[in-house]
C-alpha positions in Angstrom: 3.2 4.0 -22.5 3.0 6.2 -19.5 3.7 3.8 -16.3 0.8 4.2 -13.5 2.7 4.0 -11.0 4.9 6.8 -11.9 2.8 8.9 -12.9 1.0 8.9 -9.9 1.0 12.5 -9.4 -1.0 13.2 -12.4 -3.8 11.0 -11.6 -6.6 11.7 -9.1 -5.7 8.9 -7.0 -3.0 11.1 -5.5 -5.6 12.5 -2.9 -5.7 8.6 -1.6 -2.0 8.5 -0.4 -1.6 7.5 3.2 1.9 7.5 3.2 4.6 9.2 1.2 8.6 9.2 1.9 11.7 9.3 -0.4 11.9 5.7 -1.6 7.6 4.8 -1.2 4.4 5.8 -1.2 1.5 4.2 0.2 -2.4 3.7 -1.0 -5.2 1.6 -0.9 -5.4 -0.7 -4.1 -8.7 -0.4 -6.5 -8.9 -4.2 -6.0 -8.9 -5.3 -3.2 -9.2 -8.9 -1.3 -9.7 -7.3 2.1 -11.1 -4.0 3.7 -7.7 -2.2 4.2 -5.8 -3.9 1.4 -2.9 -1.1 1.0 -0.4 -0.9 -1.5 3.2 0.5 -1.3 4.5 1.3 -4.6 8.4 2.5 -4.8 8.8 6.1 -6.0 11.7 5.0 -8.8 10.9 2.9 -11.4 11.4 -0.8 -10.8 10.5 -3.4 -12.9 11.1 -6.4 -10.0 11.9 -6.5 -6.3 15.2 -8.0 -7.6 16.7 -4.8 -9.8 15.9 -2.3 -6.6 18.7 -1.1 -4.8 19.3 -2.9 -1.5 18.7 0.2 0.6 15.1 1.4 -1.2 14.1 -2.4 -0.7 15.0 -2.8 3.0 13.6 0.7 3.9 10.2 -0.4 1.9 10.0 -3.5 3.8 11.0 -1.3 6.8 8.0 0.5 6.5 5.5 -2.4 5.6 6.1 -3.8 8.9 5.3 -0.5 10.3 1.8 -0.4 8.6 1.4 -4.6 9.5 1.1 -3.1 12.8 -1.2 -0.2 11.8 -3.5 -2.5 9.7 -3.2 -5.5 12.4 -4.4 -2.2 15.0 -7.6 -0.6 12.4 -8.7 -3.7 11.1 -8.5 -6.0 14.3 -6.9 -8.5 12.5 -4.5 -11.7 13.5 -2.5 -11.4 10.5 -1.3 -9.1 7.4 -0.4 -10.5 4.3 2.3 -9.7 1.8 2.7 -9.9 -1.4 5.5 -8.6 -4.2 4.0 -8.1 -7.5 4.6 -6.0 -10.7 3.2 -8.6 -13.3 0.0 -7.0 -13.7 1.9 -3.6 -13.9 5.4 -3.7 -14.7 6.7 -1.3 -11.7 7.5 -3.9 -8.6 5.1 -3.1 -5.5 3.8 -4.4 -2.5 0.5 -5.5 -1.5 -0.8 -5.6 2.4 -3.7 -7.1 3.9 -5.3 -8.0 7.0 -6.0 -11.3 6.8 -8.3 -13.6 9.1 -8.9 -17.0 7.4 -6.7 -19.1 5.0 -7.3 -18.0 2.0 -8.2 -14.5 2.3 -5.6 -13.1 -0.2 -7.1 -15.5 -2.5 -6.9 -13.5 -6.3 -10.4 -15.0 -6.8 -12.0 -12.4 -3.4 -10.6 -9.2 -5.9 -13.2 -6.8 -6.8 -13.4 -3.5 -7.9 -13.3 -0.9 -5.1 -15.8 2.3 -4.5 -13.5 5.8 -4.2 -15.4 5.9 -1.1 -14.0 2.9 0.0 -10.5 3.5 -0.8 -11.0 7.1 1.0 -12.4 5.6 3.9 -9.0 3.1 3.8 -7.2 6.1 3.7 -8.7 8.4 6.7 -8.3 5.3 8.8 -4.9 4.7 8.3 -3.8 8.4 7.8 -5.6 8.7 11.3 -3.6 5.3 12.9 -0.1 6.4 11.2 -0.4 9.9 12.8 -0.5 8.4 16.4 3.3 6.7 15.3 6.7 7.9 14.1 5.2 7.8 10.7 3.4 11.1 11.2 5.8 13.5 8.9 5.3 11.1 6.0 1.3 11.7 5.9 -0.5 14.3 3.5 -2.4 16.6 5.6 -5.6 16.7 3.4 
């Protein structure tokens, strides 16, 4: 079986990348808990956080504190979350959220998200990152 994740560039959900380096690529998540719930997802094929190389995992934290800021900025929130998963698929990745009330990454609040809301997650990040040093790692489209 054909992992998501890395075949990411097959699947239409490639228009929805916000960010997109060497080691990580960023997108909004098709369930989210939150309005601006991203996910950063490592280009290479990791089963855990614990089996990546020590300089993919530093520069993917590296960048999620970047885009705490960015969603923290968009999404007027006090907090972002994070979370390391790869249990539900079996390649390691990174969830981020804003996050205004204990309880709000709850895996309860998960629904299913519109394609119009994960563009709209999209354009407003793409839009925020372009203002920061980020802005060579965001798709033009």
């Amino acid at each position: 079986m054909t992992c998501v994740f890395c075949s990411l560039d097959q699947q239409p959900r490639v228009q929805q990348i916000i960010y997109r380096d060497d080691f990580v690529s960023i997108l909004p998540t098709n369930g989210p808990v939150q309005g601006g719930h991203i996910l950063l997802v490592p280009n290479a094929h990791y089963e855990d956080a614990f089996t990546m190389p020590n300089e993919v995992y530093q520069h993917i934290l590296a960048v999620a504190r970047q885009f705490a800021s960015i969603l923290k900025t968009v999404y007027q929130a006090p907090r972002v979350s994070l979370l390391i998963s790869g249990m539900e698929i079996p390649h390691v990745h990174l969830h981020l959220a804003p996050i205004y009330n204990h309880g709000d990454m709850d895996s309860g609040k998960v629904r299913k998200a519109t394609s119009e809301e994960m563009q709209e997650v999209t354009d407003r990040l793409r839009s925020e990152a372009r203002k920061t040093s980020l802005a060579p790692f965001i798709p033009i489209a």
